[in-house]
N, C-alpha and C positions, 0 to 999 in steps of 0.2 A: 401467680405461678405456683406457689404453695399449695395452695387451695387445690389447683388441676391434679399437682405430684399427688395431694391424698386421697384424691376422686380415683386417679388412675390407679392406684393400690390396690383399692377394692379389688377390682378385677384382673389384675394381674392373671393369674393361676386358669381361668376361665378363660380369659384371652390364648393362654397359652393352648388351651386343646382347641380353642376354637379357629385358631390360625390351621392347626394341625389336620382336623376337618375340613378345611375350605381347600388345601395345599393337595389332600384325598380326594375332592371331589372337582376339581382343577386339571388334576391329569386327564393327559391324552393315552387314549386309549389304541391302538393299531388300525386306522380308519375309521376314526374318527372327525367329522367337520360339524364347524361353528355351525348350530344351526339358533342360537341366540336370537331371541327377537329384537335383542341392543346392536344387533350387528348393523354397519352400514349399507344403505338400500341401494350398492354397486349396482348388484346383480339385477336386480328390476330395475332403475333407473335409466334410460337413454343417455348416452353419452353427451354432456355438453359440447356446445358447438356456437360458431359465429352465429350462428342464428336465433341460438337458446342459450342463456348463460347460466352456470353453477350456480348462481343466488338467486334464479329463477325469475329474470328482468330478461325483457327482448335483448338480443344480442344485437351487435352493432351492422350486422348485415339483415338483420331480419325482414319480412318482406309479405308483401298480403296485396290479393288479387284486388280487382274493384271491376263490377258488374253495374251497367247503367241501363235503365228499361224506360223506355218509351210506352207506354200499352191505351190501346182505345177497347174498352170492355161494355159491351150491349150483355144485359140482364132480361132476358124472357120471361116474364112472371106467368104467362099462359102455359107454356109450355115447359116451364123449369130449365131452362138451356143458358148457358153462357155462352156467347162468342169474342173471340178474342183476338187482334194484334200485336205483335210485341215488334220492336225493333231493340234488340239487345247489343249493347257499345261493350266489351270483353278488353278489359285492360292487364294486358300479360308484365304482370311485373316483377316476375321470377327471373332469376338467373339462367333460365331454360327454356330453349327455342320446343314449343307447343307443335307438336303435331295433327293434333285434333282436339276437339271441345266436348265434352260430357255436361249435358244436361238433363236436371230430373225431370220424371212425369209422375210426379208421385200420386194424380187421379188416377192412371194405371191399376193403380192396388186392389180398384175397384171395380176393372174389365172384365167381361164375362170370362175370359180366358187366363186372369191370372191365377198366380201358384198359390199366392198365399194361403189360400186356403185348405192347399193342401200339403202346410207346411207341417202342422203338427198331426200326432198321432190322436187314437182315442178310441173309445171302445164305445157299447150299448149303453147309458145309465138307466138308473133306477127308476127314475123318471125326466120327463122333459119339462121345461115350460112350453105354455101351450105356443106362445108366439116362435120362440123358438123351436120347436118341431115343424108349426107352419113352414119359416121361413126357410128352415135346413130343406124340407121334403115336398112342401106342398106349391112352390111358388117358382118361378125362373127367377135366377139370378142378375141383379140388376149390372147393365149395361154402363158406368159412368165412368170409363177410362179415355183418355185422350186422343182424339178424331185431328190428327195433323192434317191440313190442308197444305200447305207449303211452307219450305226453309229457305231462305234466299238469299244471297249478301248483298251487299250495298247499291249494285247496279241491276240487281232486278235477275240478276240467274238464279239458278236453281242448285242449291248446294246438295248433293248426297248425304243422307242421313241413316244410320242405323239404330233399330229402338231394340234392347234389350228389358222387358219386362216395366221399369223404371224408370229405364234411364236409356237416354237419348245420343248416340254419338253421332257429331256433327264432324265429318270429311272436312276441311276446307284442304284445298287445291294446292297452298304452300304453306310450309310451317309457319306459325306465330312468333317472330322473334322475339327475345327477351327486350323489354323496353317497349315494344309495340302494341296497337291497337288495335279490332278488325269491328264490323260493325254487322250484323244479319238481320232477318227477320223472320219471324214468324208466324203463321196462319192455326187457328185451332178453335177446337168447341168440345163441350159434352155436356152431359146429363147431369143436372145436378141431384145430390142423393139425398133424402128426407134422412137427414141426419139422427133422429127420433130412432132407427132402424139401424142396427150392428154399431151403433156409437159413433157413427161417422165425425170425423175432425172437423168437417165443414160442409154447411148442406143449407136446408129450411126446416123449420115444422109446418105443419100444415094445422090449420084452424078450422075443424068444419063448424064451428057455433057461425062463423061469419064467413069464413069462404078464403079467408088471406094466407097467403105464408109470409114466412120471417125469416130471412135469411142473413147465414153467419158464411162466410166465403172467404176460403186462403185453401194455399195451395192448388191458384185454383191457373197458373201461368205456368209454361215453363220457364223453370229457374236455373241459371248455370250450380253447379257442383264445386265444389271449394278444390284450389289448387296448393299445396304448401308443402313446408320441407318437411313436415312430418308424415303424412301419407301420398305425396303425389296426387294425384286425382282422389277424390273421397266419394267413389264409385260404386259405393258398397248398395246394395238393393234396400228399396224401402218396402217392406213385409208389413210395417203395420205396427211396430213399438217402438222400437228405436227411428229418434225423432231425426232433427232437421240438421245439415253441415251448409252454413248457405256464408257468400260473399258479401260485405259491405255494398254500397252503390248508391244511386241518386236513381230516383223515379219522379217521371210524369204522368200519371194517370190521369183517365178520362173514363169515368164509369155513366152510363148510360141507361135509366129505369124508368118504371114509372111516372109520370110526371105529381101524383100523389105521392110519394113515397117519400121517407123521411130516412139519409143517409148518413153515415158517417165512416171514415176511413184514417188510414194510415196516410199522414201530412197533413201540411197547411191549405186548409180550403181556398182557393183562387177565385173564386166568382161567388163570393157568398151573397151579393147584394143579387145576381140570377138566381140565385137556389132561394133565399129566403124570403117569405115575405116582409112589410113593413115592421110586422108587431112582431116577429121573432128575431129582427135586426133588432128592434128596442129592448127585446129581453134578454137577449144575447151580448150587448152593455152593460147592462145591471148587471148579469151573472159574472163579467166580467172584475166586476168591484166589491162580488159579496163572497168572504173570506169565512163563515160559518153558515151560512145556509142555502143552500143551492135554489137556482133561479130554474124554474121549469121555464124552457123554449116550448116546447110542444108540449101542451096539457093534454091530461087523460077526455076532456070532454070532446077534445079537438080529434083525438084518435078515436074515440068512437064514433064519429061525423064520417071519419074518415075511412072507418072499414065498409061504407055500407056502398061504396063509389068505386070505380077500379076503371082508374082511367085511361082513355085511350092514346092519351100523348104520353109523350117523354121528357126528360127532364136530364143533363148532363153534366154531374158535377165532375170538376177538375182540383186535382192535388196536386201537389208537390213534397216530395218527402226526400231529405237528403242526408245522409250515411247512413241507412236502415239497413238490414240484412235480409228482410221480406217485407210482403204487404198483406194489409187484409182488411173486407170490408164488411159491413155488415146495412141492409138496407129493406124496410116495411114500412105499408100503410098503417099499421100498426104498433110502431113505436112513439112512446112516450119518450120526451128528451127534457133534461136537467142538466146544468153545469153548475159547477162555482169555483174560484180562484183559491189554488193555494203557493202561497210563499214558499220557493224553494231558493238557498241561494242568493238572494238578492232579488231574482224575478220572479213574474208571477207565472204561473202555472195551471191551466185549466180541466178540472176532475170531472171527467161526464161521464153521465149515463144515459144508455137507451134498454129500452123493456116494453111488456108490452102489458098492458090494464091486469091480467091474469099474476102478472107479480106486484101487484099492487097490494096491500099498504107496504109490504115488506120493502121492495125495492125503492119507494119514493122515502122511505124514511131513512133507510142504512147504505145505498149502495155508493152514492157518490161517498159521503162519509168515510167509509170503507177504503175509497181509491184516495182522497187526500190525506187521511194517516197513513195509510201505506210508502205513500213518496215523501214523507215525512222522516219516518222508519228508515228506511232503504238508505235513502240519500243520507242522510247523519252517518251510517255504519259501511258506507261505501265511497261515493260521490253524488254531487248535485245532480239529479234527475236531468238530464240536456233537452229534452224534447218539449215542448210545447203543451200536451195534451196526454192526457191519458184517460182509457175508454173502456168501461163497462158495459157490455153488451149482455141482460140475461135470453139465455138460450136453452131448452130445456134438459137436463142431463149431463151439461156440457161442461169443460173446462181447458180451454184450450187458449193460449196465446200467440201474440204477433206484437211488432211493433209500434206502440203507441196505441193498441186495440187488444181484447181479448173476449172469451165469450165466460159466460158467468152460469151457474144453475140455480136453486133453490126456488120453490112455488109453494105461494101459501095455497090452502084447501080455498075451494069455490067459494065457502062466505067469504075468506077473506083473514080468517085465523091461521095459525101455524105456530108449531113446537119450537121449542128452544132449540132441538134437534136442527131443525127448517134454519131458521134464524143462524145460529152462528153457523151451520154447516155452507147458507150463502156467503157469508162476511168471511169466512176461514178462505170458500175458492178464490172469490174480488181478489182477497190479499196476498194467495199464491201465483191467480194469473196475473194480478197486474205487476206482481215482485219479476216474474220474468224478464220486465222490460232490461231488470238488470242482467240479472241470468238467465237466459245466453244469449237475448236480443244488445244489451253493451260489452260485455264481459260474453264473445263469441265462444262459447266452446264447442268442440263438435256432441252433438249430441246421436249422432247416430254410431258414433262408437262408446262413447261416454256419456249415459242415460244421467249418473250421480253428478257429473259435473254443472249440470242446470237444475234440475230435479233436487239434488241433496242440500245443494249450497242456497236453493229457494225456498226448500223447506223449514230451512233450519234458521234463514232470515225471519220466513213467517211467523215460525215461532216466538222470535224477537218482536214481531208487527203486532201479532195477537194480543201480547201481553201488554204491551203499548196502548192498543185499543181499547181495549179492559179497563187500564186506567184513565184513558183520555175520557170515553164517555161510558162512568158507569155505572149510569141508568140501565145501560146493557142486561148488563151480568147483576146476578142475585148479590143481595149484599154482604163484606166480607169475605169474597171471592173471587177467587182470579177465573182470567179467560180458560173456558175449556181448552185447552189446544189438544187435538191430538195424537200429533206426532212431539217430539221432544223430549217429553220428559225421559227421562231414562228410562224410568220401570215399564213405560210401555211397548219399549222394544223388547222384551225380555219373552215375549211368548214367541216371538220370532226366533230371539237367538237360541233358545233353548229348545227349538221344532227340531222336527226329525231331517238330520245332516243330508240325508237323498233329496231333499228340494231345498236348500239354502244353497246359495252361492256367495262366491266374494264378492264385493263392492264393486272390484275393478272385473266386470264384466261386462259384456257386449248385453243390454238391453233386453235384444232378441232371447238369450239364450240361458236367460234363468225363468223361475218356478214363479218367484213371486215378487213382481215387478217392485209393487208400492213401496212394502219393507224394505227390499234391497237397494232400490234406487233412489227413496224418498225418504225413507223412517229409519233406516239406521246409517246413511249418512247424517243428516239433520242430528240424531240424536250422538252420535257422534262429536259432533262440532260444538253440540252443548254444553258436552262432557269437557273439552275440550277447553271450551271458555272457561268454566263457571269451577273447574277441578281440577285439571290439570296445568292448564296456563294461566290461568287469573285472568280477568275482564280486562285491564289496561294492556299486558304483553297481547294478546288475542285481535281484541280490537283493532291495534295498531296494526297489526299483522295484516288482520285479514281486509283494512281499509287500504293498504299499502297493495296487495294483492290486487282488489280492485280497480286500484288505479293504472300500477303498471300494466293491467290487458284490458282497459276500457276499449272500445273501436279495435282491438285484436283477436287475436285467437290462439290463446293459452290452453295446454295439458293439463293431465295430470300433475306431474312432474313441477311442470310451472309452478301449480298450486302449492305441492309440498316445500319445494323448496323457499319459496317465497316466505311460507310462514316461518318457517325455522331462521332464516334467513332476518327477518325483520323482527325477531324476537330473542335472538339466542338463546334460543328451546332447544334441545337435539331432540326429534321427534320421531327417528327412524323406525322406534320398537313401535312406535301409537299407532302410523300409516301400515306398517308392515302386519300390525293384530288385526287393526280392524276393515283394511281398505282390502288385504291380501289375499286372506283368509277367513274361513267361519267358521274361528275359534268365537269361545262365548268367556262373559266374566265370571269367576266362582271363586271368594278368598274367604276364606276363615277361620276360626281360633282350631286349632289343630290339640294344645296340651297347656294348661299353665303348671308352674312349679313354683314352691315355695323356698326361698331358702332365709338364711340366717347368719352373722358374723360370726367369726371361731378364730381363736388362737393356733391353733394344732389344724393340720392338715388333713385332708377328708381323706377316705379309702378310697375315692377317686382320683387322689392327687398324687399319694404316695404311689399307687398303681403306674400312674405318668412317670413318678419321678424313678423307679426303678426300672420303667421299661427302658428310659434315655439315660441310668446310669447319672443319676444326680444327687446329691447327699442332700438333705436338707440342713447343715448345716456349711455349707457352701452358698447356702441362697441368702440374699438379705431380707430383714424382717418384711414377712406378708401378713396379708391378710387373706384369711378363707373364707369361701364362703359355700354352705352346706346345707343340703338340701332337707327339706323338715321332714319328709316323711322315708329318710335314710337314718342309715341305724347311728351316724353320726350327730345326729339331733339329740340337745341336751333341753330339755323341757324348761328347765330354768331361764334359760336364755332368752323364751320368748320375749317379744315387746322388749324388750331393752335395748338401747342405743348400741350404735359399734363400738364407739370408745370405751361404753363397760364392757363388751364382749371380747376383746381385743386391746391384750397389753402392747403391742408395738404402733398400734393404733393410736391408741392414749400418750405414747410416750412422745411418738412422732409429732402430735400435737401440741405435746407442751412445749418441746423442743423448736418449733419451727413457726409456730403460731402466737401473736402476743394474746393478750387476754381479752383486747378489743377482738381481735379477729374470732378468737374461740367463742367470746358473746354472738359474734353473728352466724355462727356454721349452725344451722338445723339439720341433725343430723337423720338421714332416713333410719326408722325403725325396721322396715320389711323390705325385700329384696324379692324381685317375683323373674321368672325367667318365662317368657308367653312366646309360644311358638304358632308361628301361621303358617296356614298352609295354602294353597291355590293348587286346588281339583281345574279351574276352567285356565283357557291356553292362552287368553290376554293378559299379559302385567296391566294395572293400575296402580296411581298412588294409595296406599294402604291409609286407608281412616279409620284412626282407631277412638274412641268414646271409652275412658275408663273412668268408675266409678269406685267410690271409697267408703267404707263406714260411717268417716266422718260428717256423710253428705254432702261433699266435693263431688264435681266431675271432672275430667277435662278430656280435651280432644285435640290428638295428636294425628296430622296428617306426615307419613313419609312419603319419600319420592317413590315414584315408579321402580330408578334406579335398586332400589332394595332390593329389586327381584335377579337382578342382572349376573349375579354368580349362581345363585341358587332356586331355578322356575318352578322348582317345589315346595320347597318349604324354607321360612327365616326366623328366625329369632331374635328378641329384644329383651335387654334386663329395664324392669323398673323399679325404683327405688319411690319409695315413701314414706310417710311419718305416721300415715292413716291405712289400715288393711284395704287391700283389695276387695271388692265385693261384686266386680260386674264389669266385664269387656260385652263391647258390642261393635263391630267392623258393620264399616259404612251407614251409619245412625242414621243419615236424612236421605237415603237410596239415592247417592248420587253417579252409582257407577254401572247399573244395571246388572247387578249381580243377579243370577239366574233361582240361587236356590239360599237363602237366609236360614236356612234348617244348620247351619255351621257357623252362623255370624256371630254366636253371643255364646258366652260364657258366665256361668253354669250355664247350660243348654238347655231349651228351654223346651219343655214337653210339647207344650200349646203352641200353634204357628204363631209368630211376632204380628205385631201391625202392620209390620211393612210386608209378609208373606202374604196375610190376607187383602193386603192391597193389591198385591201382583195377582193374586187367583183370583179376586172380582176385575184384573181385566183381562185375563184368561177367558172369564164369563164372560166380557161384552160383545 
């Protein structure tokens, strides 16, 4: 207690005007409101309710549809065509008697007559590329939106149906009571579109060296539309970015192809001793037992036997998949297949891939690998992977997901070589689309109103997977190196956040309706979250958080909201100002050294003190013994005094010591020589926690991180006294660029003429 009373001494007199400044810059002003970013997120936040609770857990009424499909699917490989049956089972388990059913057609997008194309504006450019001028000018618009044959219900009539653009409204005859069931069906077909062309989500390419296509196929049914207490029907149009809001359910499918062709899908195969032959039953064993190196089922010599044939029978394999949220297949004479078993859990788990010779050696070397670190990764930082299989399909260009299947890109050049670029840019997509299966094929979010809620929170996993994989195998990566990632690190969102304000948006935006998808939806959430871990929350409080988050909305369908509160919730964080910088707005980071000052101990009172003490009418001998403390390059600076302790520079100091301190305790007080008062400032509009790196003559350094909180009275500028025994020689804010601060031309003190290492690090990715 001693010890504090003569610490606090010090600063007594300093304390005193600095209460006096905060109590000034504290007042309310005549309309004036909190616009604080520490303030609580009332006003954005939806009201808690029985169905969403304040800690961000289902509430005790909460409540979730379930959609059950039936579908018999024939695949036209002549002719590219799918045809299709559904009989869809609608389980209304909302509190609310349904008047009618909304279902998507999201092949629509791609009708000669849809909007979307002429959803955005644009002008002449400078130039085209060539295929795109073709395709804008020279060509008709392809044809592959949804051809309905019939809508029917259970006894064979004919239900009434309205299709707006997308989406589908099904009339039925009496409302759907809360608690009930209705059962209908479906007739339909179309075109399928060489996906190769405007980036189509699902389609084929076409092979002319051999004449085959390969086809990657979702969205290829129609699907009911999500009903819940947050939007009601989630009816909103699919344009073309913002993705999928789809129901749990149970499927039976029955896909129907070539009788050559080599299949695979979302569920458990039913009839694999029909579909396979002998020797791919025996390989398909082995692969089942071999836990590092994958078992090719289908070898590449077999797929080239196989492209030169195109047979005239068919062949129908049957699935089962139960609590998915969609489905998706993928199916060529042309695919090469690999599996091998990886441990999740307790069980095992089967990691496959199909490709086709063209991604060969790349794919036969990296891609299963790819998929069983991944569910490795995920499940540790989330929960145990529940599904059976998980499926790498490469497709060229592409990166798109489904459950328990996705489509993959990366192709090595014709001999057979490829860049590192090639290389980890395949293993980076594997590990984003197959990380989907958690976000948002378990952990449902909408995604067609909430691009970041699957997209940020996948990215920012992969991050995690990447670096994982780096170290699992690496042979990979160059030696002494980590995985390129690149989204994550901080500094590389900073050409983003620091872009021109007319095309950034907030986080929390509709998909459709910003500039630049990647960044906003994928790269500065993810980088975000990293921050977030690794600097703002600590790895232990984060993890648990955001594995706690996972778990309470696995098989659900959780918010934003959810999300927030859940981590604060499971961490006792207050994280209102973090969500409200970075989710709300496109404010950017920018903190740094603003002014340092020097000061020194003094007996007698400075000309700034006594100034105080006669503005408030105070004797100084009414005060009891202080200490001063005065600033060296004021006229109150007595040159002598430098470098000496306080106790020689200050007799009530010395005296106070002997009097209250024994002589063991005075052996132990190192007393600081120098006294520094370092003012920070923050030009950009997010708080962060302030990291400070301060170096000493001595050749000490040390590094002091404060809280966020620091900024909470003052969003522009704070102050810190340091004391030492060694001069100050070098402040440097944010030393290992943890916080993505935009501009380091103010981080460091003295200042530093030449840009730092970390400037020219952000300007060579400015350059990439």
């Amino acid at each position: 207690m001693k010890v504090k009373f003569y610490l606090s001494a010090f600063f007594f007199a300093f304390a005193a005007l600095a209460w006096a400044q905060e109590e000034a810059e504290q007042t309310r002003k005549p309309g004036h409101t909190n616009q604080s970013k520490f303030r609580q997120l009332y006003q954005e936040f939806a009201t808690p309710n029985t169905y969403r609770s304040a800690s961000g857990t289902p509430g005790p009424d909460y409540y979730q549809q379930q959609a059950d499909y039936k579908m018999d699917i024939v695949l036209d490989d002549k002719n590219a065509r799918i045809d299709g049956e559904e009989t869809i089972t609608y389980h209304n388990n909302s509190p609310d008697d349904l008047e009618y059913l909304w279902v998507q057609l999201d092949q629509n997008v791609r009708s000669k007559d849809s909007k979307s194309p002429l959803r955005d504006g644009g002008g002449v450019p400078l130039a085209y590329r060539t295929a795109s001028f073709a395709g804008d000018y020279l060509t008709e618009p392809f044809d592959g939106g949804f051809n309905i044959e019939f809508v029917k219900d259970a006894q064979g009539k004919s239900l009434d149906y309205t299709i707006n653009q997308t989406m589908m409204r099904v009339n039925i005859p009496q409302a759907l009571k809360s608690g009930e069931k209705i059962s209908f069906s479906i007739k339909w077909w179309y075109n399928i579109p060489d996906h190769t062309v405007n980036r189509a989500r699902s389609g084929y390419e076409y092979f002319p060296e051999d004449g085959n296509r390969a086809y990657v196929i979702a969205q290829f049914f129609p699907r009911m539309a999500v009903y819940s207490d947050v939007e009601g029907w989630q009816n909103h149009q699919f344009w073309g970015s913002g993705e999928f809001a789809l129901p749990f359910g149970n499927y039976d499918v029955n896909i129907t192809v070539p009788a050559d062709h080599t299949l695979d899908a979302t569920g458990v195969l039913l009839n694999r001793k029909e579909v396979f032959s002998k020797e791919m039953l025996s390989r398909y064993e082995k692969a089942k037992k071999s836990y590092d190196t994958p078992v090719m089922i289908v070898t590449q010599e077999e797929v080239e036997a196989a492209e030169k044939g195109f047979s005239e029978n068919t062949k129908t394999w049957k699935f089962r998949a139960e609590n998915v949220r969609d489905y998706g297949f993928a199916t060529s004479r042309k695919f090469i297949w690999d599996m091998m078993a990886v441990k999740i859990g307790g069980k095992d788990v089967m990691a496959v891939s199909l490709y086709p010779k063209e991604g060969n050696p790349l794919w036969e070397d990296l891609s299963t690998k790819a998929v069983a670190s991944t569910l490795k990764t995920y499940s540790s930082h989330t929960f145990d992977y529940p599904y059976h299989k998980a499926i790498s399909v490469h497709a060229k260009n592409q990166g798109m997901e489904y459950p328990m299947i996705c489509w993959n890109y990366g192709r090595p050049n014709e001999d057979g070589t490829y860049s590192d670029r090639v290389k980890f840019g395949m293993i980076s997509v594997i590990i984003h689309e197959v990380g989907h299966n958690f976000f948002p094929m378990i952990v449902n979010s909408d995604e067609r109103q909430w691009g970041w809620m699957d997209e940020g929170l996948d990215t920012f996993m992969q991050y995690l997977a990447e670096q994982e994989f780096g170290e699992t195998y690496s042979e990979v990566i160059a030696p002494n190196e980590k995985y390129p990632s690149r989204r994550g690190d901080p500094a590389k969102i900073v050409p983003y956040m620091s872009g021109d304000q007319d095309f950034i948006s907030p986080i929390m935006s509709n998909p459709e309706n910003v500039h630049q998808l990647g960044p906003n939806a994928y790269g500065k959430p993810a980088t975000a979250l990293n921050i977030l871990r690794e600097t703002v929350m600590g790895r232990e409080l984060f993890d648990h958080a955001f594995k706690t988050y996972s778990q309470r909305w696995k098989f659900k369908h959780p918010t934003p909201e959810d999300f927030f509160r859940t981590m604060e919730d499971a961490s006792a964080v207050d994280l209102d100002w973090f969500w409200r910088s970075w989710f709300y707005t496109t404010d950017y980071v920018d903190i740094g050294v603003k002014e340092v000052k020097k000061y020194y101990v003094s007996d007698t009172p400075t000309a700034q003190m006594k100034e105080y003490m006669e503005a408030n009418s105070i004797n100084e001998a009414d005060l009891p013994p202080l200490v001063y403390l005065a600033e060296e390059d004021s006229e109150d600076f007595d040159p002598s005094m430098k470098g000496k302790s306080p106790s020689e520079t200050s007799q009530p100091l010395k005296e106070f010591m002997m009097d209250n301190m024994t002589v063991e305790e005075r052996a132990q007080v190192r007393e600081p020589k120098y006294f520094y008062q370092v003012t920070f400032d923050k030009p950009g509009g997010i708080p962060m926690p302030l990291i400070v790196e301060y170096s000493y003559a001595d050749g000490t350094k040390e590094t002091v991180t404060y809280p966020p909180e620091i900024w909470r009275k003052n969003d522009a500028e704070v102050s810190r006294v340091i004391s030492s025994q060694s001069e100050l020689t070098g402040i440097v804010v944010d030393p290992k660029m943890e916080t993505a601060d935009i501009d380091t031309r103010n981080n460091s003190w003295p200042k530093e003429d030449a840009p730092s290492e970390f400037q020219q690090f952000k300007e060579n990715i400015k350059g990439e």
